[in-house]
C-alpha positions as CSV (number, residue, x, y, z in Angstrom):
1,X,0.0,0.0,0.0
2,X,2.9,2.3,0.9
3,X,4.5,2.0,-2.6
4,X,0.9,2.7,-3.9
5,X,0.5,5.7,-2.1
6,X,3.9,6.9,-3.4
7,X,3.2,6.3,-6.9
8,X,-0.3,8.3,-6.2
9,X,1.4,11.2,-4.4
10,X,3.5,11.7,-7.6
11,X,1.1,11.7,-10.3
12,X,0.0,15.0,-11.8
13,X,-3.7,13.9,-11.8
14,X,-3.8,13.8,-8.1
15,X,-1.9,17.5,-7.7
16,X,-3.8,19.1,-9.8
17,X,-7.2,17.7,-8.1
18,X,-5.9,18.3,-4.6
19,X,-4.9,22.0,-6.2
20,X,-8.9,22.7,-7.6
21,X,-10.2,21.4,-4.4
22,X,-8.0,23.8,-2.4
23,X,-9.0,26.8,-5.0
24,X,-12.8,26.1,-3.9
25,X,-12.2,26.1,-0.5
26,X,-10.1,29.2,-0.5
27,X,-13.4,30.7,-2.6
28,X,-16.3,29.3,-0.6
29,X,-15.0,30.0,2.9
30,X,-15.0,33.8,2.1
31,X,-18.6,33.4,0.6
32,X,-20.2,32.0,3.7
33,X,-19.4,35.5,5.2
34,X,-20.6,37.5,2.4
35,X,-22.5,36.5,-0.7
36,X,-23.9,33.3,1.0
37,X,-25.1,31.6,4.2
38,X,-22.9,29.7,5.9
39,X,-25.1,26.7,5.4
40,X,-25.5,27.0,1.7
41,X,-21.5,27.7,0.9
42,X,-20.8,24.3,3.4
43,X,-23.2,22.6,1.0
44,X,-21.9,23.5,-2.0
45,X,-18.8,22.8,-0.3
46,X,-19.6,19.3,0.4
47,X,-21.4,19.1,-2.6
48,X,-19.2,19.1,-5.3
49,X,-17.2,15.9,-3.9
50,X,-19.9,13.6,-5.1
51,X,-21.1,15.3,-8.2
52,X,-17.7,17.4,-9.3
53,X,-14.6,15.6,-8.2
54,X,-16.3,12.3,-8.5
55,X,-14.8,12.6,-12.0
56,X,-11.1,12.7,-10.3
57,X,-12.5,9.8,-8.0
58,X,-12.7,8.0,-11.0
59,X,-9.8,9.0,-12.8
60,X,-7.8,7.7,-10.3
61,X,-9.3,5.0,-9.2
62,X,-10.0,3.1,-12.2
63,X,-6.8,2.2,-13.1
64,X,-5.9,0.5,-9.7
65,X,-6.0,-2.8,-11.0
66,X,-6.3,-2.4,-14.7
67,X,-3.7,-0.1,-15.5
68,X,-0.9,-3.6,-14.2
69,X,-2.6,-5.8,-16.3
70,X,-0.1,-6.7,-18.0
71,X,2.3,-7.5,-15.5
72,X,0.0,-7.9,-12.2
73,X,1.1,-11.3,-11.8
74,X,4.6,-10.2,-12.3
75,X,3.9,-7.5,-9.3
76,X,2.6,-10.2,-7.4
77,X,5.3,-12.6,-7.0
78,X,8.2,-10.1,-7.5
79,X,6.7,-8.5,-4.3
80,X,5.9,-11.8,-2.6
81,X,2.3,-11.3,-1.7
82,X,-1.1,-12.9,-2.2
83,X,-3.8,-12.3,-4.8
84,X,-5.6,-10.5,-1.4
85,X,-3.3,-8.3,0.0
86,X,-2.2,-7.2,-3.5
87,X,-6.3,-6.1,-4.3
88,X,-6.8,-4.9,-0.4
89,X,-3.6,-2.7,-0.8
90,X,-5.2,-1.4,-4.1
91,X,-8.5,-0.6,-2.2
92,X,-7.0,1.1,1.3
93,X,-4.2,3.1,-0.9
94,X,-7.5,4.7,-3.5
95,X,-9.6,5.0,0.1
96,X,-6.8,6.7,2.2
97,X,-5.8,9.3,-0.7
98,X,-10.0,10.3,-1.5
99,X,-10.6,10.1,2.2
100,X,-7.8,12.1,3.3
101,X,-7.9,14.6,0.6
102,X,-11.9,15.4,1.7
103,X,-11.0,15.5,5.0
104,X,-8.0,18.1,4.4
105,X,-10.4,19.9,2.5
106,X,-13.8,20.0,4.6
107,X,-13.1,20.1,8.2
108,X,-10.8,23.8,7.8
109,X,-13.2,24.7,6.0
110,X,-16.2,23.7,8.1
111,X,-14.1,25.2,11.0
112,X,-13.6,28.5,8.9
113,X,-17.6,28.8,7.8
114,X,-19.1,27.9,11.2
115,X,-16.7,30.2,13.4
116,X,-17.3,33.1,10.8
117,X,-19.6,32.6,8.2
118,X,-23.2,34.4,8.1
119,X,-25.9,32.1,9.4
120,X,-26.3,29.0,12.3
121,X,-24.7,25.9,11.6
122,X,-25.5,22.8,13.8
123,X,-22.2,20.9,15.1
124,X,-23.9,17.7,14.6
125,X,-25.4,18.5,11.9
126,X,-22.1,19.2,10.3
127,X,-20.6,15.8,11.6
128,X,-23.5,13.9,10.1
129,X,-23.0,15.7,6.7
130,X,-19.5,15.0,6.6
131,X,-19.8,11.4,7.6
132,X,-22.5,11.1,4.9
133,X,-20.6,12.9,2.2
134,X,-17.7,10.5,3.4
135,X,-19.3,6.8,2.9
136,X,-20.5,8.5,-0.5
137,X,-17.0,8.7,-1.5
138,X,-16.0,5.4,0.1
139,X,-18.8,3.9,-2.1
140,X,-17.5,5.7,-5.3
141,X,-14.2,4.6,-4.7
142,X,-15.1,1.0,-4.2
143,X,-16.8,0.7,-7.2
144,X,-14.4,2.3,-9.6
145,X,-11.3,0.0,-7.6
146,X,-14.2,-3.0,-8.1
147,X,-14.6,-2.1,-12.1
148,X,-11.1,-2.2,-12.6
149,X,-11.0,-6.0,-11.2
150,X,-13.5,-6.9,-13.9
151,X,-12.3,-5.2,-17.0
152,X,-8.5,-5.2,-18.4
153,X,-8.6,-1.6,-19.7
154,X,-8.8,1.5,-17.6
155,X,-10.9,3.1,-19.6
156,X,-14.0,0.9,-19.9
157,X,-13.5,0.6,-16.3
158,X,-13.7,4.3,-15.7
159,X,-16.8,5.0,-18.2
160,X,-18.5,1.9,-16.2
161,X,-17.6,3.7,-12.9
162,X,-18.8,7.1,-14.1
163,X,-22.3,5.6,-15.9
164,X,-23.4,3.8,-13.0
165,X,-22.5,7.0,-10.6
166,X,-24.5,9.4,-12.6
167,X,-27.2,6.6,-13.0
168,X,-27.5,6.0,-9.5
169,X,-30.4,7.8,-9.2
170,X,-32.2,5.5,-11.1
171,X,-30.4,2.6,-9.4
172,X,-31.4,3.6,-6.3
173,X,-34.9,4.3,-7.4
174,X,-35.3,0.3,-9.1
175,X,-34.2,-1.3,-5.9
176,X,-36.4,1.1,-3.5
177,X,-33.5,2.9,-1.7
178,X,-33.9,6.3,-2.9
179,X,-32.8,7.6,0.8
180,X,-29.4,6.5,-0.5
181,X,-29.5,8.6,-3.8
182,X,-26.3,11.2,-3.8
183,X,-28.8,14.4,-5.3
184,X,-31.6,13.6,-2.7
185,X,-28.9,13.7,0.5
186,X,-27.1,16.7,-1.6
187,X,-30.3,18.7,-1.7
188,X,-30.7,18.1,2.0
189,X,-27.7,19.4,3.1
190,X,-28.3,22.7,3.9
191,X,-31.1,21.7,6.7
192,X,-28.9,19.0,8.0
193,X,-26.5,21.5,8.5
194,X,-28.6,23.4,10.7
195,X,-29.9,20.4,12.4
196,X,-33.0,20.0,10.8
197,X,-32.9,16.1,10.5
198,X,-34.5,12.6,11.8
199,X,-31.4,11.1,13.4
200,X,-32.7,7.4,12.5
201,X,-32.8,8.7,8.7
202,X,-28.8,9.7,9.3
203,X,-28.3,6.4,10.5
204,X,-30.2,4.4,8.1
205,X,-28.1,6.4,5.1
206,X,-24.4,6.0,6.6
207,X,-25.4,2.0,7.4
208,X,-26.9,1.5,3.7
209,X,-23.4,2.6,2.0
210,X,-21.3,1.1,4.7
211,X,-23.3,-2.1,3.5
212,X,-23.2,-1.4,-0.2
213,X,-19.3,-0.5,0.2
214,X,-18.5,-4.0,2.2
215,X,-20.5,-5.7,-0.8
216,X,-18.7,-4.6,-3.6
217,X,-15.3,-4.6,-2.3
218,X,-16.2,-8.1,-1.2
219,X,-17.1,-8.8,-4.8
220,X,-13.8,-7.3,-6.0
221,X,-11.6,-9.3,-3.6
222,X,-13.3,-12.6,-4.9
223,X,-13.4,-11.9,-8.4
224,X,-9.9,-10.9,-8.2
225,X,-9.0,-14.1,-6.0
226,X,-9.9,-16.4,-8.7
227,X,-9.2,-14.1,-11.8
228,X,-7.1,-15.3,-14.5
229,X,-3.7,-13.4,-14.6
């Protein structure tokens, strides 16, 4: 994972995300205390992860697998590890750089918008949104690091990754879990963020993508345990 992380840290897809996300948040903080509550500019805040830097999610994520797939077995036993902490490595590197990077990102920023921004925030309220926002991503990142497992080229794997993100609407919709869809918890973020919010409803959401992330990284892992190298 640590080699992983390395090779992450040094590509320019990464540094220029990281660099757009940091942009926003030097932009939205001052908004809060000006041209926007401080409840709407954490929302948009929060918002763009899912629905704009998804598509960096993606990018990077996509190729975890597929972009060795030529020489995976070669990595494998040159670096004298099994088939599941080769794919589990691939997974906890992709989680640690997305999660890290929103957390870097959010919590100055929530820190910044609560403490001076124009409006009431609610702390839990902004501990629930973040937590939310953050199993969102842990989904997303799953999936695109689960795609890559099943398809030899990084970029089927990413537009598979990116149509069944933007269609989960619809997903969530056929298999009656709409609670979990990313635009309806987006468009609620403003009045969770002033604590406006069934707490069982919080609950039920953060437990339906912890569920949906353990399944298809559990998926992942298998396939890639018995995949042809």
């Amino acid at each position: 994972m640590q080699a992983d992380l390395v090779s992450l840290a040094r590509s320019w897809a990464v540094r220029i995300w990281l660099g757009l996300m940091a942009l926003q948040a030097i932009v939205t903080v001052p908004s809060s205390t000006s041209d926007s509550t401080a409840p709407d500019a954490l929302a948009g805040l929060l918002a763009t992860f899912p629905l704009i830097w998804s598509l960096f999610i993606i990018i990077n994520s996509s190729g975890a697998v597929s972009s060795e797939s030529g020489v995976v077995a070669d990595s494998i036993l040159s670096k004298s590890v099994t088939r599941y902490e080769y794919i589990l490595a691939k997974i906890a590197s992709r989680l640690v750089m997305v999660l890290g990077f929103f957390l870097l990102i959010t919590l100055p920023a929530a820190y910044l918008i609560a403490r001076y921004g124009i409006g009431e925030l609610a702390r839990d309220g902004i501990v629930w949104s973040i937590l939310i926002i953050g199993m969102m991503l842990v989904l997303l990142t799953s999936l695109a690091v689960a795609l890559s497992t099943l398809f030899n080229r990084t970029m089927v794997a990413m537009i598979g990754t990116w149509g069944v993100w933007y269609a989960a609407g619809a997903i969530t919709a056929l298999f009656r879990v709409e609670f979990l869809s990313p635009l309806d918890i987006v468009d609620a973020l403003p009045a969770t963020l002033q604590g406006d919010y069934v707490a069982s409803d919080q609950w039920r959401i953060l437990a339906g993508f912890a569920v949906a992330s353990v399944t298809v990284i559990s998926i992942a892992v298998l396939h890639f345990s018995r995949k042809d190298l």
